[in-house]
N, C-alpha and C positions, 0 to 999 in steps of 0.2 A: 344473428348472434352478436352479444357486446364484444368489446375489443377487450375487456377482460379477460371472457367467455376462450375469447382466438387463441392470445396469449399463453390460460391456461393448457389450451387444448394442445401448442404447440411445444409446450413443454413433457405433456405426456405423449407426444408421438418422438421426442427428441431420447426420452428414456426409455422407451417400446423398442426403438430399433438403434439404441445402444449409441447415438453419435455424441453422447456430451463425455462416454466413456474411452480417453483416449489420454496419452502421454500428458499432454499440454497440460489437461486441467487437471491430471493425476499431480503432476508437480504444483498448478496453483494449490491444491488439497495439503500437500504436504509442506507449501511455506506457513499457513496455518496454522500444522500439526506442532510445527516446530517452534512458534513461538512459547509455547507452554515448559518446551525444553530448556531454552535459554532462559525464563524465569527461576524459572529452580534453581539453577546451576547459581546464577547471580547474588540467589537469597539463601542458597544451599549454607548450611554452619561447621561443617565437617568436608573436610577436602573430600574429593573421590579419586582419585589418585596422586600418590605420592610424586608423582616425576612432573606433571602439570598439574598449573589453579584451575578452582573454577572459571575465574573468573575468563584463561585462556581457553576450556571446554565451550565454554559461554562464547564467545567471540568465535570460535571454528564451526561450531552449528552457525551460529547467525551470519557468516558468510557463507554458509551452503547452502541456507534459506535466501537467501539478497540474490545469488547466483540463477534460484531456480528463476528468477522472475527475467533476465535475462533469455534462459534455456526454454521458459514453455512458450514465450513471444518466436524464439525463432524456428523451435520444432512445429508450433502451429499455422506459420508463413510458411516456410518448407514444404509442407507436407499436406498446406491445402487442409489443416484441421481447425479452422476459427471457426469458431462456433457463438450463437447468442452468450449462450451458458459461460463461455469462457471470455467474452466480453464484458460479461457484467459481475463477474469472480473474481477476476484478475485484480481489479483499482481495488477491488474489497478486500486480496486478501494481503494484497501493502497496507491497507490503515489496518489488516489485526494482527499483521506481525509487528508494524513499528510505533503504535500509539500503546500498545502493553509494554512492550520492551522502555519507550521512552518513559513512560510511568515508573516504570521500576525502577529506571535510572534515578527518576525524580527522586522515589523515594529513598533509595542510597544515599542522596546529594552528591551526586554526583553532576547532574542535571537543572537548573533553576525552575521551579514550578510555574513560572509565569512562560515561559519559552513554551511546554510541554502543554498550558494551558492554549496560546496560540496554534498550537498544531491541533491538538485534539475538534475545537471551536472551526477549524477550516475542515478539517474533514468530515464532521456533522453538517457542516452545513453544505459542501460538494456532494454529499452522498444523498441529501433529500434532493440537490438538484436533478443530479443523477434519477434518483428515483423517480420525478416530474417526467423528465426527461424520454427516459425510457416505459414509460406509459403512453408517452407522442412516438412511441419508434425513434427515438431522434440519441443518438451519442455525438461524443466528440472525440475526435484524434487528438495522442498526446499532444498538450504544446511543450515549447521550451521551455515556458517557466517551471511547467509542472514535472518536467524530467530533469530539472535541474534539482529544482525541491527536494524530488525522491531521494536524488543523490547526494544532495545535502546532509537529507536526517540520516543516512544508510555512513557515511564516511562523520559524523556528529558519533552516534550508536556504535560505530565500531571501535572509535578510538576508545570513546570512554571505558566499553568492556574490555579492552587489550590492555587500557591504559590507565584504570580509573586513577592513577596519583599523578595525569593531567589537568586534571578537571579546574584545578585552579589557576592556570598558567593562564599569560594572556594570549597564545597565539589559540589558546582552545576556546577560551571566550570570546574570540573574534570569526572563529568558525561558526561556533552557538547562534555569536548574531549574525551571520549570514547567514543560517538556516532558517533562522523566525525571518530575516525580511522576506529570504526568499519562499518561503511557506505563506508571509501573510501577505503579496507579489499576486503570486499565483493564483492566491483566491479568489483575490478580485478581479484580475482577469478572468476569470474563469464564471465571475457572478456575470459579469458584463456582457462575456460571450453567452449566457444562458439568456441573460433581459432579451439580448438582440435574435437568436435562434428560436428558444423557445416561449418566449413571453412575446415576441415583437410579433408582427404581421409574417407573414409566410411568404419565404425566398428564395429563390432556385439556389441559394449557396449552403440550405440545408439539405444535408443528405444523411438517408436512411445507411449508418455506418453497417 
């Protein structure tokens, strides 16, 4: 049998006896769900309540989305529930909550389109790696750069939405650019470490995550 063939077959014995159904990736599911929420709210033209903006509904969902990716990381170590499924969900559903959201920003102007172009460009292109990748069995463990990144575009995104008559200051545009360095940082470390893991010769420092 190909290793496609494996693969596939091991995702229908993964949904057959119910292990990808559990808290962790319930909450990856729903950072997902929620981005579509915070769009609205953002582009919304008509307040939805008189006591708070949208613009604050918009920022209270999207830290309870940012939050969950904390939460299903440590109920899935706890509880001995990591699963493939939730390995390869998880990085996915940070770039679709925060590459629509950062869009949106753009298109407010809130955000400059070249910054949001540098993010979108790294995580197309980590996510084919990824893809290669995991065709070899092969992931990798967060690095620094790349949880720094995350938190970069996460405390970038929040402000704006809490804040958008920031947007022009300079201590926001100096945040801005530490998020693109550190977005565009990350990438490359990250190409480097794929050349050397999964493009190079085969080395006991690869390990089947």
């Amino acid at each position: 049998m190909s290793e496609r063939s494996n693969g596939l077959a091991g995702i229908r014995r993964m949904a057959v006896d119910g292990k990808w159904f559990n808290p962790a990736n319930l909450l990856t599911a729903l950072r997902v769900a929620l981005a579509p929420v915070i769009i609205l709210l953002l582009l919304a033209d008509n307040q939805l309540l008189s006591e708070v903006s949208n613009s604050t509904l918009a920022g209270i969902v999207f830290v309870i989305a940012a939050l969950t990716d904390k939460v299903d990381g440590y109920y899935a170590r706890r509880y001995d529930a990591v699963t493939r499924l939730g390995q390869f969900l998880d990085p996915l559903a940070d770039k679709l909550l925060m590459i629509p959201v950062l869009i949106t920003l753009s298109y407010l102007e809130l955000l400059p389109w070249w910054a949001v172009t540098v993010v979108v460009v790294r995580e197309l292109l980590i996510s084919g790696i990824r893809f290669v990748g995991a065709r070899r069995r092969i992931t990798f463990p967060a690095s620094w750069s790349g949880k720094v990144k995350m938190f970069s575009q996460v405390v970038v995104a929040g402000l704006l939405i809490f804040f958008p008559g920031s947007a022009p200051s300079i201590w926001m545009r100096a945040i801005v650019y530490f998020m693109v360095a550190m977005t565009a940082y990350s990438g490359i470390d990250y190409v480097f470490r794929a050349r050397r893991e999964i493009f190079g010769p085969p080395s006991s420092d690869v390990k089947d995550q």
